[in-house]
MARPA-637991 format. One line per 2 residues: number of its first residue (from 0); their letters; for each residue x, y, z of N, C-alpha, C. Coordinates in steps of 0.2 Angstrom, whole numbers, plus 5000, padded with zeros to 4 digits. Atoms other than C-alpha are relative to their C-alpha. Example, Ala and Ser with C-alpha at 12.3 -4.5 7.8 and 13.67 -1.06 7.14 Angstrom:
% residues 2
0> AS> 5004,4994,5000,5062,4978,5039,5004,5006,5000 | 4996,4994,4999,5068,4995,5036,4996,5005,5003 $
END
This chain:
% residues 216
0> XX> 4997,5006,4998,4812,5023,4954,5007,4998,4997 | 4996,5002,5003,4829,5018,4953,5001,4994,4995 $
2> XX> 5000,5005,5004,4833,5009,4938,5003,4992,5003 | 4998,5008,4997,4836,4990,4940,5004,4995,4994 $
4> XX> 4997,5003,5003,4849,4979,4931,4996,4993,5001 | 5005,5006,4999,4835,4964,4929,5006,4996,4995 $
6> XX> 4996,5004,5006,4846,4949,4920,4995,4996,4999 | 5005,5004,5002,4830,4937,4923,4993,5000,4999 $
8> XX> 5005,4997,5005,4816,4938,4912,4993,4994,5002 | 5006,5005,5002,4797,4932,4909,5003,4996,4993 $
10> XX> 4997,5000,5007,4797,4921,4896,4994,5000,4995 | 5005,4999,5005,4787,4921,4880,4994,4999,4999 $
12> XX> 5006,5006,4999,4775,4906,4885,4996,5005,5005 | 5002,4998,4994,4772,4916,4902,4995,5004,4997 $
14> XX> 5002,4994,5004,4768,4931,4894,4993,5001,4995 | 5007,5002,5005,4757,4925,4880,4994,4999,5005 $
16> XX> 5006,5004,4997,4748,4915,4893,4993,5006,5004 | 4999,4996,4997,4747,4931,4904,4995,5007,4996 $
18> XX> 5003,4997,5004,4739,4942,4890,4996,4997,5000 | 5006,5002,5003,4726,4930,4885,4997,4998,5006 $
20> XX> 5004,4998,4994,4720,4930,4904,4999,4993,5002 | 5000,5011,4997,4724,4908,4905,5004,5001,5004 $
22> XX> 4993,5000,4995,4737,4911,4917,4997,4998,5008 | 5000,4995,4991,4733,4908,4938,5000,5002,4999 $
24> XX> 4999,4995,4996,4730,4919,4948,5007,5003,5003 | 4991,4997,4996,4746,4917,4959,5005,5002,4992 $
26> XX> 4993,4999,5006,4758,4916,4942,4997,5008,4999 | 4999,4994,5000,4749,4932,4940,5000,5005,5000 $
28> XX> 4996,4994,4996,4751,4942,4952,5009,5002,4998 | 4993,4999,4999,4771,4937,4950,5002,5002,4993 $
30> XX> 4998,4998,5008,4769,4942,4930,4999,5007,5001 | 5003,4996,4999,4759,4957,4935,5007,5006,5005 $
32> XX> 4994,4999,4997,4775,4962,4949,5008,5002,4997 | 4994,5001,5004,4788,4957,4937,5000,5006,4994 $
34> XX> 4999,4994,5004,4782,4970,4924,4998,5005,5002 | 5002,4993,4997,4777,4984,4935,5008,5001,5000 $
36> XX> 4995,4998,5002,4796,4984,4937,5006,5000,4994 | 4996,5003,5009,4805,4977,4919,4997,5005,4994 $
38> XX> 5002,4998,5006,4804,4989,4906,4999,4996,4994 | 5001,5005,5006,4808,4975,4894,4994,4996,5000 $
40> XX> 5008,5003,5000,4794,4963,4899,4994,5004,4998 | 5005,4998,5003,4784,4977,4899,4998,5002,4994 $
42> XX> 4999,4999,5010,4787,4981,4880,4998,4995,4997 | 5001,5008,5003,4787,4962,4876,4990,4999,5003 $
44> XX> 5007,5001,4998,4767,4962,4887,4997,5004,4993 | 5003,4995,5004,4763,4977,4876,4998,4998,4992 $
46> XX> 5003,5002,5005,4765,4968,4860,4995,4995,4998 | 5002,5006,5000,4758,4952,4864,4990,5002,5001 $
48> XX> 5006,4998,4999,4742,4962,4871,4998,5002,4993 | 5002,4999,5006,4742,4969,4853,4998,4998,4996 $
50> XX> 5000,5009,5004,4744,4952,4844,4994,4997,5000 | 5006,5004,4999,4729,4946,4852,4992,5006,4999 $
52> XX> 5006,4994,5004,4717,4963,4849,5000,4998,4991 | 5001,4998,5007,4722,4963,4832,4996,4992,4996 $
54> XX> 5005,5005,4999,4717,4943,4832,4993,5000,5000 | 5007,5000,4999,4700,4947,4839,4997,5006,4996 $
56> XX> 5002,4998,5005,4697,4959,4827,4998,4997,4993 | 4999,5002,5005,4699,4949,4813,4994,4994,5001 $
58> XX> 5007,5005,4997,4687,4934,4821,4995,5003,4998 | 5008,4998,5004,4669,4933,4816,4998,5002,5004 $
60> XX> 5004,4998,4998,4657,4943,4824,4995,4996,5003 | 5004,5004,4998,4643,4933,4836,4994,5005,5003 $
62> XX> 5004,4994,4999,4627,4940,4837,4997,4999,5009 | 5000,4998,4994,4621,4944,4856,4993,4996,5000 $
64> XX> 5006,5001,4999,4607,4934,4864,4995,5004,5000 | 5007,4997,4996,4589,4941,4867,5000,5001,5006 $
66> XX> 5001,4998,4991,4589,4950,4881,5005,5002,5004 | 4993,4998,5000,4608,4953,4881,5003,5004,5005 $
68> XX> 4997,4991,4997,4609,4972,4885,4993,5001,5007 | 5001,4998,4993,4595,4971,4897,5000,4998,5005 $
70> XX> 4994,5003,4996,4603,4958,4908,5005,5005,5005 | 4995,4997,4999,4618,4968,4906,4999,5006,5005 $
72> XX> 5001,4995,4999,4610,4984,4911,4996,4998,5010 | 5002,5001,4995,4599,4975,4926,5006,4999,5007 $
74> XX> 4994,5000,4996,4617,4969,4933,5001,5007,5003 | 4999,4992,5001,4622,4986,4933,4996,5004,5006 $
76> XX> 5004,4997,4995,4608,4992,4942,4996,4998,5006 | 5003,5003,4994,4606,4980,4956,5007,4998,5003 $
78> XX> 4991,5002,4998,4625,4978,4958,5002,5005,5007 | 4996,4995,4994,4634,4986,4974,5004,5004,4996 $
80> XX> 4997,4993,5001,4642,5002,4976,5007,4999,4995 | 4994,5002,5002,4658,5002,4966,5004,5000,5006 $
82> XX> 4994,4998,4997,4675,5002,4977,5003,5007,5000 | 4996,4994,5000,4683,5016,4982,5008,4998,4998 $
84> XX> 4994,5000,5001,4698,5019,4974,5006,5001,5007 | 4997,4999,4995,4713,5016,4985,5008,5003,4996 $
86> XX> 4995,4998,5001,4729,5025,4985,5007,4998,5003 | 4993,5004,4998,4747,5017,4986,5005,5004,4998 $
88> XX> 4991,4996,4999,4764,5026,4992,5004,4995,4996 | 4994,5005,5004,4780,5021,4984,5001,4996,5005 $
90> XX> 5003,5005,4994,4783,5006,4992,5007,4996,4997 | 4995,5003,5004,4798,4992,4989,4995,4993,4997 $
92> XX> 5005,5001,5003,4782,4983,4985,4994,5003,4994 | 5003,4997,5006,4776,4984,4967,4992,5001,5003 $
94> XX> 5005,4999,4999,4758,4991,4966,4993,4995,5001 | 5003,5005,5000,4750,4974,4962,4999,4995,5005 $
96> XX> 4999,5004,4991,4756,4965,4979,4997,5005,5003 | 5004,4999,4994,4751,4980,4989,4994,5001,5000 $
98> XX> 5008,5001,4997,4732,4979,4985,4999,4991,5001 | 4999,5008,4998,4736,4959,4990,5000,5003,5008 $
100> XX> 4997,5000,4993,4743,4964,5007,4997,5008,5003 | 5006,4993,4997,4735,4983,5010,5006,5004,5002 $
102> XX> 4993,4995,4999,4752,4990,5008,5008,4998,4997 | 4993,5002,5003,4772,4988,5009,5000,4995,5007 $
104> XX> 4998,5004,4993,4780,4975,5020,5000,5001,5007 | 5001,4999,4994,4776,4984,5036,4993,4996,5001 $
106> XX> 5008,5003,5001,4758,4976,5032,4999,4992,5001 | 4998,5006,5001,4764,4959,5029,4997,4995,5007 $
108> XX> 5002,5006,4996,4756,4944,5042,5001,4997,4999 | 4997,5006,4999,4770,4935,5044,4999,4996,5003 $
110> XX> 4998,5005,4995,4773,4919,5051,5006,4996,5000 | 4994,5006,4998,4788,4909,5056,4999,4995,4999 $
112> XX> 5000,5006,5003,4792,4894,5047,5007,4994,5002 | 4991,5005,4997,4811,4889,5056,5005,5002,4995 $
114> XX> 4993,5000,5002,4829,4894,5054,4997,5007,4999 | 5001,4994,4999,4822,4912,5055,4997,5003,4992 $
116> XX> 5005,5000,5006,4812,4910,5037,4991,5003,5003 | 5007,4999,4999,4794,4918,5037,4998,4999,4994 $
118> XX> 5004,4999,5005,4781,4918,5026,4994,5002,5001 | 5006,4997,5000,4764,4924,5022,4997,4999,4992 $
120> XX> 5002,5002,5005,4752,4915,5011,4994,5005,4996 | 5004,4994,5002,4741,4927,5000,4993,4994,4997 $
122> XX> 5007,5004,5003,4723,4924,4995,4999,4999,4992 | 5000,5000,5007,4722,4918,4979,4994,4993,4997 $
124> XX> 5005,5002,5002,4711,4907,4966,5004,4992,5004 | 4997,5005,4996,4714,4887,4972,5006,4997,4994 $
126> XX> 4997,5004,5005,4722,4881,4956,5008,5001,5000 | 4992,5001,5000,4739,4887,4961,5002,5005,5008 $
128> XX> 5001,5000,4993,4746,4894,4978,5006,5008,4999 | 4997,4995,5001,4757,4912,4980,5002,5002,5006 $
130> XX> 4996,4998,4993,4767,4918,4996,5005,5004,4999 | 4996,4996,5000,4778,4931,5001,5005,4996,5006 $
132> XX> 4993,5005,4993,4795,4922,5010,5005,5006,5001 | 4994,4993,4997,4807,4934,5021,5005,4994,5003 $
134> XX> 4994,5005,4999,4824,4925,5021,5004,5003,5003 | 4995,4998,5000,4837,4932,5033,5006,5000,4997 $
136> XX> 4992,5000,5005,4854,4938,5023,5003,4995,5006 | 4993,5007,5000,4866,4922,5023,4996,4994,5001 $
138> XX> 5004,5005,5000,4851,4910,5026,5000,4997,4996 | 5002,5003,5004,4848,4894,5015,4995,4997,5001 $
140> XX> 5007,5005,4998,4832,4887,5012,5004,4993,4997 | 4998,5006,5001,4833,4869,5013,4999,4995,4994 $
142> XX> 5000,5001,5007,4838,4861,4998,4993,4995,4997 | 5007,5003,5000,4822,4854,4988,4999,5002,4991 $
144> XX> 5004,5000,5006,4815,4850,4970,4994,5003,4998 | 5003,4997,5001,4800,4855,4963,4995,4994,4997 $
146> XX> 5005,5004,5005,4783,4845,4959,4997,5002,4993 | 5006,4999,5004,4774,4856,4948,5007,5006,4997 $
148> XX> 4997,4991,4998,4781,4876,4943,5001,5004,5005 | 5001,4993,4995,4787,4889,4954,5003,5004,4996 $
150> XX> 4997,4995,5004,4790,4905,4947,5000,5006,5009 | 4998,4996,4996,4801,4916,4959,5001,5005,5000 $
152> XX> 4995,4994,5001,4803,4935,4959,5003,5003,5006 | 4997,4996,4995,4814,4944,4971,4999,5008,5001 $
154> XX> 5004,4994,4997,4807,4960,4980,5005,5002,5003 | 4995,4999,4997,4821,4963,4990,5006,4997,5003 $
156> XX> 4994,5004,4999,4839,4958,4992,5003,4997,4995 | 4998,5003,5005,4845,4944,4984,5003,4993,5001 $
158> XX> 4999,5007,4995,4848,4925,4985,5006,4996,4992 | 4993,5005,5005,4862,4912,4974,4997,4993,5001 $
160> XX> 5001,5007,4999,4859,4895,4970,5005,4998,4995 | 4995,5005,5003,4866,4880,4960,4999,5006,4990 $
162> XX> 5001,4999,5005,4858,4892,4944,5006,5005,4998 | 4998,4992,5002,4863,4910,4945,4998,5003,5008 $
164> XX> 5002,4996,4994,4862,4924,4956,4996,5004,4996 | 5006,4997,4998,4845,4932,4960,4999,5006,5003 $
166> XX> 4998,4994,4996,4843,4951,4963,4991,5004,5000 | 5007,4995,4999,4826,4963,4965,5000,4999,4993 $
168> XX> 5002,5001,5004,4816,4960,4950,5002,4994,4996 | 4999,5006,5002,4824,4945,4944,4994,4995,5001 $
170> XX> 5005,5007,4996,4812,4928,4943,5003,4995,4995 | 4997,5008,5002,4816,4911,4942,4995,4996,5000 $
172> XX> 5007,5003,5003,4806,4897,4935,5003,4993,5004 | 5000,5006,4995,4808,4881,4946,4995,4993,4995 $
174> XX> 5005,5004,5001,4801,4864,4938,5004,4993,5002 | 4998,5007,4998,4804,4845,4940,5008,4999,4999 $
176> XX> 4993,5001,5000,4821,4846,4934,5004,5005,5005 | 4996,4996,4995,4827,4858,4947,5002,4999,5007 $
178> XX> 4997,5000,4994,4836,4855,4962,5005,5005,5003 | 4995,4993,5001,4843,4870,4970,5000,5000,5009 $
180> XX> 5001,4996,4992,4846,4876,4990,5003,5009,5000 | 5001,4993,5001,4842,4895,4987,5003,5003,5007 $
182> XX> 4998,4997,4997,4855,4905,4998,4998,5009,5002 | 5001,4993,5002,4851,4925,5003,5009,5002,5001 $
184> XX> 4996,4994,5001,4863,4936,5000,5004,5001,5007 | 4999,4999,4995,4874,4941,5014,4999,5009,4999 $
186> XX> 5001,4994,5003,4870,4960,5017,4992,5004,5003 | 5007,4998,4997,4850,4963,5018,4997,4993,4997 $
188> XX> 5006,5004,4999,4837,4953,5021,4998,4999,4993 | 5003,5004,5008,4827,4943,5005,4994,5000,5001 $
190> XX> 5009,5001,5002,4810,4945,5001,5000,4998,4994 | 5000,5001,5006,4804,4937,4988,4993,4996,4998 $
192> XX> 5006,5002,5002,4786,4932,4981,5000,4993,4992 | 5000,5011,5004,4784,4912,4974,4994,5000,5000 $
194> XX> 5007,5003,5002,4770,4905,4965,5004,4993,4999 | 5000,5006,5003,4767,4887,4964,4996,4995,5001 $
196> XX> 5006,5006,5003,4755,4871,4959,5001,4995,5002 | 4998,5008,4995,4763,4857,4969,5005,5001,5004 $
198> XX> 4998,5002,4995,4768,4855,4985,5010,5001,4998 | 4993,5000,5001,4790,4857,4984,5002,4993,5002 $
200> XX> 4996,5006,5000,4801,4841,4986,5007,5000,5005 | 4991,5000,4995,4813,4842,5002,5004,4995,5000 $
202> XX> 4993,5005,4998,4829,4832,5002,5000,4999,5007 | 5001,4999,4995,4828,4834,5019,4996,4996,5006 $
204> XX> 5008,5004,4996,4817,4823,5034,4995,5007,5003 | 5005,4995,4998,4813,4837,5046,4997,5005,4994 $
206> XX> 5006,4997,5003,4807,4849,5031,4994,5000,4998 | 5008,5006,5002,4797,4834,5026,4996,5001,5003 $
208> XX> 5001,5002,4993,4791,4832,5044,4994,5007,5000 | 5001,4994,4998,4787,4851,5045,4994,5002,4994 $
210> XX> 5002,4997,5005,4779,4852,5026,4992,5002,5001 | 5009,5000,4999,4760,4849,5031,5000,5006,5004 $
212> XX> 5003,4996,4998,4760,4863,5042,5001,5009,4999 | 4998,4994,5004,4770,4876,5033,4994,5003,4996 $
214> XX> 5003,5000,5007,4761,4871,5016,5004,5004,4994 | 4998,4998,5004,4772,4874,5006,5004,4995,4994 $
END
């Protein structure tokens, strides 16, 4: 894999949350993604995973109910077949997206959303929402605030805003204080995988107009 010049990071909070397994789903998938690619993040997961082991060592011991292990063992033995393991090509799709979608973006079940924008909403739990969005290079999404968190990583391409610019593995954190009209790249196409918790904030009528059946 060629190496990647990431300038934007998980952050600390994400991370922790993301080790102790309190995280979404969708955020973490897009944690999950971000450190498939980021050496650093992934060295930063790796101690925080440690952190929290060496924590749970230290806690008291609690003794197991009656009847604990033969539950345990009943499950086990009345449970379905395991899965078969599946096997994933290299892909511009981290590993964790492709068992979401069943592959790289040739697999993708887009939809058009206007102005030549797609997207594809992924299955996830309901407490927060995750999509993969395909931005024509030079496109703007139409400009728009944020009700809740969106956390952005970039898959392919690359897109400019009011922030900074946004390249493959970079991710952006979107909250109520954000107003941004996210541009791609002129160049190649922008894929880019968003999680978020509230509904976005378009400046816009038609967006508004349009938002209930996007859902975004």
């Amino acid at each position: 894999m060629k190496n990647l010049q990431i300038k934007h990071h998980l952050t600390d909070s994400v991370m922790l949350a993301y080790s102790a397994g309190s995280l979404p789903e969708a955020y973490s998938l897009v944690v999950a993604c971000h450190v498939s690619l980021c050496a650093q993040c992934r060295s930063a997961l790796e101690g925080f995973d440690a952190l929290g082991g060496a924590v749970l060592e230290q806690s008291g011991k609690s003794e197991l109910s009656a009847g604990a292990l033969a539950a345990t063992m009943d499950l086990i033995a009345n449970g379905q077949e395991p899965a078969q393991e599946v096997s994933y090509e290299k892909s511009d799709f981290p590993v964790p997206l492709q068992k979401y979608v069943g592959g790289g973006p040739e697999k993708v079940k887009w939809r058009k959303i206007g102005g030549g924008v797609k997207q594809a909403i992924l299955p996830t739990a309901n407490d927060a929402n995750v999509r993969l969005l395909y931005i024509p290079a030079g496109t703007a999404v139409p400009d728009h605030s944020h009700g809740g968190l969106e956390m952005t990583l970039i898959l392919q391409g690359a897109f400019s805003d009011e922030i900074d610019r946004f390249a493959r593995g970079d991710v952006e954190f979107g909250d109520e204080d954000l107003t941004h009209t996210p541009i791609a790249e002129v160049g190649i196409d922008c894929i880019c995988l968003a999680a978020t918790d509230a509904p976005l904030k378009f400046s816009g009528l038609i967006p508004r107009l349009l938002q209930p059946f996007i859902k975004i």
